[in-house]
PDB file of N, CA, C and O in Angstrom:
ATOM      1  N   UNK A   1      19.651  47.916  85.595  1.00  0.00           N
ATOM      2  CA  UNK A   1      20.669  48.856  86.018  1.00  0.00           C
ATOM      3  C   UNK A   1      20.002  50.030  86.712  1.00  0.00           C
ATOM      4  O   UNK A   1      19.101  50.614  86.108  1.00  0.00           O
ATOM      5  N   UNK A   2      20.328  50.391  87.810  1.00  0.00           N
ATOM      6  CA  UNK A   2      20.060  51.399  88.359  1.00  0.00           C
ATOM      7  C   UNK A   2      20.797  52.819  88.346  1.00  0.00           C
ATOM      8  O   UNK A   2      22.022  52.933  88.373  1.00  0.00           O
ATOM      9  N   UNK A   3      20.160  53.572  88.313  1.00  0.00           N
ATOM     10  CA  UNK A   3      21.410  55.242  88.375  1.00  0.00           C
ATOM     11  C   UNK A   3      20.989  55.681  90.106  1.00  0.00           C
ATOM     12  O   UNK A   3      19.904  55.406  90.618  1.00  0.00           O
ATOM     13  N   UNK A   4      21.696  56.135  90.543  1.00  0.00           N
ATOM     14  CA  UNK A   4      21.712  57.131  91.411  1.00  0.00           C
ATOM     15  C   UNK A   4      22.484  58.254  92.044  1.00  0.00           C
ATOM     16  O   UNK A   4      23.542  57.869  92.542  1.00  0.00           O
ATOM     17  N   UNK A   5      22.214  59.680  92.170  1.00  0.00           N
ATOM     18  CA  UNK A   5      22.837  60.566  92.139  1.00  0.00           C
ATOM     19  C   UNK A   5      23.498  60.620  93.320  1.00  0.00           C
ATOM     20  O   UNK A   5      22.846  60.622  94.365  1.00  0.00           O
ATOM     21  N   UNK A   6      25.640  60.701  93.341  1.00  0.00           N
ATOM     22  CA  UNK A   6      26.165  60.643  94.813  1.00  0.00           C
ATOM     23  C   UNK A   6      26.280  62.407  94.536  1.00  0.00           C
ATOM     24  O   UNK A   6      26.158  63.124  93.543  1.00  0.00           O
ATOM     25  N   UNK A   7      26.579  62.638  95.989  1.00  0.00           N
ATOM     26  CA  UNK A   7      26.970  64.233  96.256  1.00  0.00           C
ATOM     27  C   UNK A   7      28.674  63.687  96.860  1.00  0.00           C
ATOM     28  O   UNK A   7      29.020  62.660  97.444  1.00  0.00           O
ATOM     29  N   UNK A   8      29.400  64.818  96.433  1.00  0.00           N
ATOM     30  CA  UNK A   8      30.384  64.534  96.913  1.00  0.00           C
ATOM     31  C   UNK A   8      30.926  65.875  97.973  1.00  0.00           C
ATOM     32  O   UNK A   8      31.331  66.824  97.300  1.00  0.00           O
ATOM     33  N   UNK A   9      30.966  65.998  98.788  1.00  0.00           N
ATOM     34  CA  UNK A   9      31.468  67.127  99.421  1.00  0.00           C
ATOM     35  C   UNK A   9      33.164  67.059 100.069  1.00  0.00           C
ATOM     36  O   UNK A   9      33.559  65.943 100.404  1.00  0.00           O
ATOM     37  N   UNK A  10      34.065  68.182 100.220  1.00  0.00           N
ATOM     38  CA  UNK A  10      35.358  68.097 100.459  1.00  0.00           C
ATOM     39  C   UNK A  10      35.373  68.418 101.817  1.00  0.00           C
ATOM     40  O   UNK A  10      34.855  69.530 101.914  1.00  0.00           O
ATOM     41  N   UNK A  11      35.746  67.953 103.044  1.00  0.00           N
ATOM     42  CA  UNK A  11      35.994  68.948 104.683  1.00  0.00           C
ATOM     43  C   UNK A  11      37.520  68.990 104.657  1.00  0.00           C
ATOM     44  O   UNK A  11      38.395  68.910 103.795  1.00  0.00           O
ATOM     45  N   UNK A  12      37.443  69.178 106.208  1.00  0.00           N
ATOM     46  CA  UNK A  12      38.710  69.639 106.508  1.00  0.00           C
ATOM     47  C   UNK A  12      39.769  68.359 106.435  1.00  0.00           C
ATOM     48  O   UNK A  12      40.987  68.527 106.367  1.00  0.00           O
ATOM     49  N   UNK A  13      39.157  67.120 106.458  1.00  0.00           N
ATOM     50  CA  UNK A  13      39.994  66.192 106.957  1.00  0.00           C
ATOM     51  C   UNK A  13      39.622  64.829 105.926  1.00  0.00           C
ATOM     52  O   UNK A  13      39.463  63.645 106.223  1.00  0.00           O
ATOM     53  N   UNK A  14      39.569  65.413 104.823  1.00  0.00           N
ATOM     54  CA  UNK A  14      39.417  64.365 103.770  1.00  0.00           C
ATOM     55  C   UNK A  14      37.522  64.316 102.860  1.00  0.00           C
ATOM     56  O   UNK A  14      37.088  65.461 102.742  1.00  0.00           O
ATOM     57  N   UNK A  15      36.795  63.499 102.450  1.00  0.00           N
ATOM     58  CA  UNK A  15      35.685  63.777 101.634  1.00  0.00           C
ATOM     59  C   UNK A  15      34.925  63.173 102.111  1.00  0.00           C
ATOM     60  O   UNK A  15      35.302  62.190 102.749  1.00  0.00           O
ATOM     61  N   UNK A  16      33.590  63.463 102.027  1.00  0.00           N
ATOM     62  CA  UNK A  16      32.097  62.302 102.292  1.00  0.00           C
ATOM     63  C   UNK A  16      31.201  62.305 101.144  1.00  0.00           C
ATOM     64  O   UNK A  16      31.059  63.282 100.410  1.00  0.00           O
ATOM     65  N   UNK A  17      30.505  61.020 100.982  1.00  0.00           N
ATOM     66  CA  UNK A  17      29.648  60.854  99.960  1.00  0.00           C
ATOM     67  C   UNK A  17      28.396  60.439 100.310  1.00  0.00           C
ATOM     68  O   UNK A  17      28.347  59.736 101.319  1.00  0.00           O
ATOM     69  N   UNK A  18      26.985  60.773  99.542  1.00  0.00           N
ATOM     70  CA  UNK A  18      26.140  60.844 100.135  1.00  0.00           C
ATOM     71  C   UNK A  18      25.166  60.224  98.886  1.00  0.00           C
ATOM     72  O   UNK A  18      25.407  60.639  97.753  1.00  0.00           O
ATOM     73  N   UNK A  19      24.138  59.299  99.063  1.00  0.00           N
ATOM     74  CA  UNK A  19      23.032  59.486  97.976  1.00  0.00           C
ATOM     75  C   UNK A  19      21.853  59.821  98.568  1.00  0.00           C
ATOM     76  O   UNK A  19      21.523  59.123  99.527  1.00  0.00           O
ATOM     77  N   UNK A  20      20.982  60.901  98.174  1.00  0.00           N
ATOM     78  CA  UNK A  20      19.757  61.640  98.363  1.00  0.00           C
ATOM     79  C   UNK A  20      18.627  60.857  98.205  1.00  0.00           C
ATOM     80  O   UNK A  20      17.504  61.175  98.598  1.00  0.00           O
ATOM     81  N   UNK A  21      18.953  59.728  97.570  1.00  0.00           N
ATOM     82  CA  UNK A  21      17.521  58.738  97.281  1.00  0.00           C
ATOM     83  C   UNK A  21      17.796  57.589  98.231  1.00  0.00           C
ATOM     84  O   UNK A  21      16.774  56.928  98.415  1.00  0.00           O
ATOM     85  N   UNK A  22      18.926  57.112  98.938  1.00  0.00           N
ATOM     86  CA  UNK A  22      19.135  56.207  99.650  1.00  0.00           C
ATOM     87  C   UNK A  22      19.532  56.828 101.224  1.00  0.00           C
ATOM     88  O   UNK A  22      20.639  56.710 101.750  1.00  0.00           O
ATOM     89  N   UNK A  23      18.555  57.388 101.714  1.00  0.00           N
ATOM     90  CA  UNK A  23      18.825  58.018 103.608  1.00  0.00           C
ATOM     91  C   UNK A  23      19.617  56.952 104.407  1.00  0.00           C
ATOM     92  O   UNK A  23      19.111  55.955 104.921  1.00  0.00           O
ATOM     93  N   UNK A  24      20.627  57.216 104.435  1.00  0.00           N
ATOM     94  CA  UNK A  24      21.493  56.691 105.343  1.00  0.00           C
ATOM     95  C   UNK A  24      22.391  55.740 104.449  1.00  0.00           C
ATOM     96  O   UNK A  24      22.834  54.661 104.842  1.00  0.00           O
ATOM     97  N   UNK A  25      22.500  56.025 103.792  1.00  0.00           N
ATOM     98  CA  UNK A  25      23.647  55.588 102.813  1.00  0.00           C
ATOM     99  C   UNK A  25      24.485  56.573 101.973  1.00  0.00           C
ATOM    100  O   UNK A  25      24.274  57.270 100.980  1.00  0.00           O
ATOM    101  N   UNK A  26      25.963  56.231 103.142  1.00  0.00           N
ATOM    102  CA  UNK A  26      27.327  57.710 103.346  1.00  0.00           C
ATOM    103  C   UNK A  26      28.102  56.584 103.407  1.00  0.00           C
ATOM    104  O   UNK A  26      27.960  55.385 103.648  1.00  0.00           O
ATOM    105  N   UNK A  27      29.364  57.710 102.977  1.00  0.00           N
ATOM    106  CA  UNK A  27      30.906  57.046 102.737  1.00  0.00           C
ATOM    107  C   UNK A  27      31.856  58.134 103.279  1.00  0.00           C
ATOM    108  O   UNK A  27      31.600  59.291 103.612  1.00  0.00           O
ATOM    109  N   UNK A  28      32.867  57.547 103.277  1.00  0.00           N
ATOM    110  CA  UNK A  28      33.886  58.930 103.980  1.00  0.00           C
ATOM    111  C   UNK A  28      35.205  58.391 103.182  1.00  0.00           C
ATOM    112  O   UNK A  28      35.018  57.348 102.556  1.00  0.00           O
ATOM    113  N   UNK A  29      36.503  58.952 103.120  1.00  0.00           N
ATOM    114  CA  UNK A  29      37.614  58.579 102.845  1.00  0.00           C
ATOM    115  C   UNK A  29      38.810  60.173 102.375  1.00  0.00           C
ATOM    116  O   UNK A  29      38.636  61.037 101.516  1.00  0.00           O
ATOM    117  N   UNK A  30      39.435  60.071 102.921  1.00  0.00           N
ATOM    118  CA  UNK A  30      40.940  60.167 102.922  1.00  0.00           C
ATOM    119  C   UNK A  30      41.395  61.621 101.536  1.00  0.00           C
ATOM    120  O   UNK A  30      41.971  62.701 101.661  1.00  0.00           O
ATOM    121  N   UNK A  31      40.684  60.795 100.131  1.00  0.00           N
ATOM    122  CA  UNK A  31      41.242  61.209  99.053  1.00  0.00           C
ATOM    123  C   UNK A  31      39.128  60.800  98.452  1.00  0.00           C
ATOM    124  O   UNK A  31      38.194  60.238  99.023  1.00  0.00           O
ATOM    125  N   UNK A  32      39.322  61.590  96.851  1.00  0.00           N
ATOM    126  CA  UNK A  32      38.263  61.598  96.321  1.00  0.00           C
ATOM    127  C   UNK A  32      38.357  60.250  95.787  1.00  0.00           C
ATOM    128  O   UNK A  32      37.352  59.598  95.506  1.00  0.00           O
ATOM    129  N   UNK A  33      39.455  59.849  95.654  1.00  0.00           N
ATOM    130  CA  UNK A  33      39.541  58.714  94.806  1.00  0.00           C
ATOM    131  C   UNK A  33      38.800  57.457  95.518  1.00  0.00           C
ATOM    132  O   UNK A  33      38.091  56.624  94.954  1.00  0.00           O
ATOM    133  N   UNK A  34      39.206  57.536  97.174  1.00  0.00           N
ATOM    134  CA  UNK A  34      39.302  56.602  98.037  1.00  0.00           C
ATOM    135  C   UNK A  34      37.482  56.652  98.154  1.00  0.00           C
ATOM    136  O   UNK A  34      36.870  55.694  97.681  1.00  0.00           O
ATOM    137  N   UNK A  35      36.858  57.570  98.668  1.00  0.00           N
ATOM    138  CA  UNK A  35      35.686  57.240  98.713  1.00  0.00           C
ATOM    139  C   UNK A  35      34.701  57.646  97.837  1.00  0.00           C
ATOM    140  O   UNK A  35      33.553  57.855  98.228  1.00  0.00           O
ATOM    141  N   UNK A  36      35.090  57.797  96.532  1.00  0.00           N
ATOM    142  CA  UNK A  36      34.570  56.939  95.410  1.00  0.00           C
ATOM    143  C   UNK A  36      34.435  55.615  94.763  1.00  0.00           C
ATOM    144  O   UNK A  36      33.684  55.172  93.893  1.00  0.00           O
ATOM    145  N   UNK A  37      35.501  55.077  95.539  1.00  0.00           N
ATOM    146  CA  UNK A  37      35.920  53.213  95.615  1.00  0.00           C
ATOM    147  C   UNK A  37      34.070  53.212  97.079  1.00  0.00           C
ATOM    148  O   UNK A  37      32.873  52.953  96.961  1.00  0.00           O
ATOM    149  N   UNK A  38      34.961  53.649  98.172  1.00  0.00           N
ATOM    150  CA  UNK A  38      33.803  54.002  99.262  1.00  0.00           C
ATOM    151  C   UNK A  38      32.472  53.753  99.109  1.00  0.00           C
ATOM    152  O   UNK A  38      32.013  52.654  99.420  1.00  0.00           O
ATOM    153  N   UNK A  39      31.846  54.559  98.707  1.00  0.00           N
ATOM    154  CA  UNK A  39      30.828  54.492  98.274  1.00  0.00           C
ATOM    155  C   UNK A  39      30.035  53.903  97.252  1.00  0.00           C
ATOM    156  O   UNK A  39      28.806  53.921  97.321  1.00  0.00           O
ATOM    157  N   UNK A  40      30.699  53.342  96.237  1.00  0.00           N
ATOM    158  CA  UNK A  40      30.154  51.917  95.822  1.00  0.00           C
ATOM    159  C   UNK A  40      29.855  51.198  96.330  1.00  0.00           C
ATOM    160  O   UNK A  40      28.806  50.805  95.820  1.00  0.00           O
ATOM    161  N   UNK A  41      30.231  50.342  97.587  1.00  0.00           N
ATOM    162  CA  UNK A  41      31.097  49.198  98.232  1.00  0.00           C
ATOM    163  C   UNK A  41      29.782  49.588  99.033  1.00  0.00           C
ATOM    164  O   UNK A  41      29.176  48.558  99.327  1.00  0.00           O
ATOM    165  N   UNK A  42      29.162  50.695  99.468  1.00  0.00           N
ATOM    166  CA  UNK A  42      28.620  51.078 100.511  1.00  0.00           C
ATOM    167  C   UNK A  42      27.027  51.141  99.934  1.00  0.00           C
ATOM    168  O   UNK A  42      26.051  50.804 100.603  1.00  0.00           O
ATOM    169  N   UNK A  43      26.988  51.584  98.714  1.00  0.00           N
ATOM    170  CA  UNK A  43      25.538  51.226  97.955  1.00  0.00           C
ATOM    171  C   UNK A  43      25.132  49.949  97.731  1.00  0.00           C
ATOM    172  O   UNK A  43      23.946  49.621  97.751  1.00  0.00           O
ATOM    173  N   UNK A  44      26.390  48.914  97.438  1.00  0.00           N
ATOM    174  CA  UNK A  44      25.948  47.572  97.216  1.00  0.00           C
ATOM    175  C   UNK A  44      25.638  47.031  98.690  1.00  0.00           C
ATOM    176  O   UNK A  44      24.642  46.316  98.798  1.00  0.00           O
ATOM    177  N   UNK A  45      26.214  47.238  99.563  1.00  0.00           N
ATOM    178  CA  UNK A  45      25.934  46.588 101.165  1.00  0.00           C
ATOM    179  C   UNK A  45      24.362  47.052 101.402  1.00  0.00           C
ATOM    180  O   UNK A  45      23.471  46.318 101.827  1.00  0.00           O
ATOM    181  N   UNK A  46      24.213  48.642 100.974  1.00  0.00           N
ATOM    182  CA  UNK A  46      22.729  49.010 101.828  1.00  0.00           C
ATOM    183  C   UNK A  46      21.648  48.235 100.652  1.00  0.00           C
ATOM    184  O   UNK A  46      20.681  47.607 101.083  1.00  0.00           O
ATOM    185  N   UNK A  47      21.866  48.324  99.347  1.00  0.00           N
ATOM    186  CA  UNK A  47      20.434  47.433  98.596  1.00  0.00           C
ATOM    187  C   UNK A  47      20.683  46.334  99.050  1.00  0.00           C
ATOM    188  O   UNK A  47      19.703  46.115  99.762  1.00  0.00           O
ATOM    189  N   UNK A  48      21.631  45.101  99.156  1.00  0.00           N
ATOM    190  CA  UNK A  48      21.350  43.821  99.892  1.00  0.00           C
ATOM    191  C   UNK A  48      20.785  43.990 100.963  1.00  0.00           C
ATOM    192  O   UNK A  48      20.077  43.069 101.371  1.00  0.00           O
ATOM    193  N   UNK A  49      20.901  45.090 101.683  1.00  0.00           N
ATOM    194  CA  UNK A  49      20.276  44.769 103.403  1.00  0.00           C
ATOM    195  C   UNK A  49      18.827  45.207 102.882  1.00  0.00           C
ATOM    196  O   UNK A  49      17.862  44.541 103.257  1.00  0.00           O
ATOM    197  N   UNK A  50      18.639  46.286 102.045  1.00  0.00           N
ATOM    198  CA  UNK A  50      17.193  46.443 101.473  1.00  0.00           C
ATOM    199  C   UNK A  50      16.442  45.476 101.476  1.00  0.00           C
ATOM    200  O   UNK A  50      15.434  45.344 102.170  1.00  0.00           O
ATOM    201  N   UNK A  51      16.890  44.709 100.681  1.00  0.00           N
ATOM    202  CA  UNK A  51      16.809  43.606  99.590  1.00  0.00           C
ATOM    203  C   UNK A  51      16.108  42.431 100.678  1.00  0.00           C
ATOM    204  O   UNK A  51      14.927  42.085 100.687  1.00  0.00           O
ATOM    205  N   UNK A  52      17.652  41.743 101.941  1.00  0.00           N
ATOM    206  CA  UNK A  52      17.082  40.954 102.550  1.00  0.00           C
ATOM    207  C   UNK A  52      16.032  41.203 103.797  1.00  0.00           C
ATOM    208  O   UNK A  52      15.653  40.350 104.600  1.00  0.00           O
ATOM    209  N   UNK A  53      15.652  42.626 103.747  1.00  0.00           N
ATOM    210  CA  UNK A  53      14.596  43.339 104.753  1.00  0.00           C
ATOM    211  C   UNK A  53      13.543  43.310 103.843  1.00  0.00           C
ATOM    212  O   UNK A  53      12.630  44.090 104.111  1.00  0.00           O
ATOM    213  N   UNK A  54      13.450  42.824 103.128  1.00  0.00           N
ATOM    214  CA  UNK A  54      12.338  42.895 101.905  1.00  0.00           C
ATOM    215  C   UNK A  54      11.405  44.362 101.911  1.00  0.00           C
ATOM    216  O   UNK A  54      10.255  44.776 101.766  1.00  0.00           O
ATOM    217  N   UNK A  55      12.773  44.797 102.186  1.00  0.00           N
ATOM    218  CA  UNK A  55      12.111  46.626 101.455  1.00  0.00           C
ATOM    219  C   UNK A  55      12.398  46.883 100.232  1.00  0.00           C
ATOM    220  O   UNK A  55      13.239  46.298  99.550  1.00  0.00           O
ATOM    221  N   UNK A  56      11.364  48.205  99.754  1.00  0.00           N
ATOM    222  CA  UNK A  56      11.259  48.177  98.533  1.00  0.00           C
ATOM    223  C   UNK A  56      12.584  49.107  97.932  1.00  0.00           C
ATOM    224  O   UNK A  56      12.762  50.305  98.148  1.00  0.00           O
ATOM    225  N   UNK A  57      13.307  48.351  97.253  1.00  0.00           N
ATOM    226  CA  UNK A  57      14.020  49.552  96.266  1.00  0.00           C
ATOM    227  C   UNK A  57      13.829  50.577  95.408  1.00  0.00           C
ATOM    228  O   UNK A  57      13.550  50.425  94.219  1.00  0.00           O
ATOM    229  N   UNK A  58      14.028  52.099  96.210  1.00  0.00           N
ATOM    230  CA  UNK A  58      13.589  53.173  95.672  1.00  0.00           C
ATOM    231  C   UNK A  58      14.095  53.652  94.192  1.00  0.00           C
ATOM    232  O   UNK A  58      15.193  53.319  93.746  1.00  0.00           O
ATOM    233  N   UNK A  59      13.334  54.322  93.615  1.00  0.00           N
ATOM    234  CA  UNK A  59      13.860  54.590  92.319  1.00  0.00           C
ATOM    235  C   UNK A  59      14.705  56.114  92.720  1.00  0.00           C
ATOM    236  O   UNK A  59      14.746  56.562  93.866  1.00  0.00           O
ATOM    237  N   UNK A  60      15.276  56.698  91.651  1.00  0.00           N
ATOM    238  CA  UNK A  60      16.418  58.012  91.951  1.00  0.00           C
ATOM    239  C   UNK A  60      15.324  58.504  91.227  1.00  0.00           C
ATOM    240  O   UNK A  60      14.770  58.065  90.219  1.00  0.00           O
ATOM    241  N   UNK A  61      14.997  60.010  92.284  1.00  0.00           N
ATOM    242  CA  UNK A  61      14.377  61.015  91.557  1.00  0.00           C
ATOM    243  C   UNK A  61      15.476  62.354  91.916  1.00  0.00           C
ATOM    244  O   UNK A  61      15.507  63.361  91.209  1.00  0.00           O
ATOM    245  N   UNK A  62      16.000  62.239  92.645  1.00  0.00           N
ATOM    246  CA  UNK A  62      17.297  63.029  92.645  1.00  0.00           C
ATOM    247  C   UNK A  62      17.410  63.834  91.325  1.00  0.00           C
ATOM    248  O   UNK A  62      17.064  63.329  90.258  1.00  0.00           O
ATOM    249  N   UNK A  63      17.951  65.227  91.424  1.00  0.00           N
ATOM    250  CA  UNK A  63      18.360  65.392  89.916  1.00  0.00           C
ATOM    251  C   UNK A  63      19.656  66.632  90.755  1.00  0.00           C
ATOM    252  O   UNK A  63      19.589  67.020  91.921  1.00  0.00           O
ATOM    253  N   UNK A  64      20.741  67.021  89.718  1.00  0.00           N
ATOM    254  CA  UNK A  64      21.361  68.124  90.163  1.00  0.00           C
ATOM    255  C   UNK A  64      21.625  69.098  89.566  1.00  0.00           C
ATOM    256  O   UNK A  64      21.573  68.793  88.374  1.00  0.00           O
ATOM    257  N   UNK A  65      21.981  70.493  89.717  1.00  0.00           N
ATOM    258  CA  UNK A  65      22.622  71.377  88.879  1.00  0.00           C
ATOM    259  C   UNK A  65      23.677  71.961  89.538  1.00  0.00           C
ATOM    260  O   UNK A  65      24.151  71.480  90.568  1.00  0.00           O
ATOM    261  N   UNK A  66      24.225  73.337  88.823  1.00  0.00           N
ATOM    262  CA  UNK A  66      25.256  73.998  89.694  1.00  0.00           C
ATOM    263  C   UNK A  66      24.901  75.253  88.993  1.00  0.00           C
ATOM    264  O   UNK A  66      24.782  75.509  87.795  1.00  0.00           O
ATOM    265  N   UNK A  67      24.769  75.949  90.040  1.00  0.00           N
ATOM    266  CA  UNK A  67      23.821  77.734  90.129  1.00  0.00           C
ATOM    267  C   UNK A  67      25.434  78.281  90.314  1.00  0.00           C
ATOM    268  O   UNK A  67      26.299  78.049  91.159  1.00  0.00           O
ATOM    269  N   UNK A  68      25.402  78.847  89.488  1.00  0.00           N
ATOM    270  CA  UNK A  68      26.516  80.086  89.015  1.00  0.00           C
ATOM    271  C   UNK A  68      26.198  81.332  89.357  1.00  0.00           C
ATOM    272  O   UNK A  68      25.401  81.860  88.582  1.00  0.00           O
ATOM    273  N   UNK A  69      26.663  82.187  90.538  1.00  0.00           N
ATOM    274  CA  UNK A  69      25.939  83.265  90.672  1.00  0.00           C
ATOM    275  C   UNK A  69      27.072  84.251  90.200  1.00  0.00           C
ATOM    276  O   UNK A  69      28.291  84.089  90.266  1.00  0.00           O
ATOM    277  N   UNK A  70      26.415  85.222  89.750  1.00  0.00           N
ATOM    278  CA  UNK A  70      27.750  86.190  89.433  1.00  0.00           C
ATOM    279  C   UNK A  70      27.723  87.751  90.501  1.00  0.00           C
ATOM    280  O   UNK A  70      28.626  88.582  90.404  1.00  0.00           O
TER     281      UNK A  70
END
């Protein structure tokens, strides 16, 4: 089982998702819900193409917090 950390950010015209350990592996959709479906769908496509490029699958060193400034 693998973990890896998504970022989720909100724009003007719906959400994008991003993983920091996988460059170039993004999702977009509509609603949070939608590309959270998204971006699954979109991690499993990029490790198969990994996979059949016989590149190596990176481990997540990613980590996150949330800085509270007052």
């Amino acid at each position: 089982m693998r973990k890896y950390l998504v970022i989720y950010e909100k724009g003007s015209d719906g959400y994008s998702a991003y993983i920091p350990d996988l460059p170039g592996c993004t999702s977009a959709g509509a609603t949070k819900q939608e590309v959270e479906h998204n971006i699954i769908e979109a991690v499993t496509l990029h490790l198969e193409a990994m996979k059949e490029s016989g590149l190596q699958i990176p481990e997540s060193i990613s980590e996150s917090e949330m800085l509270v400034l007052a």
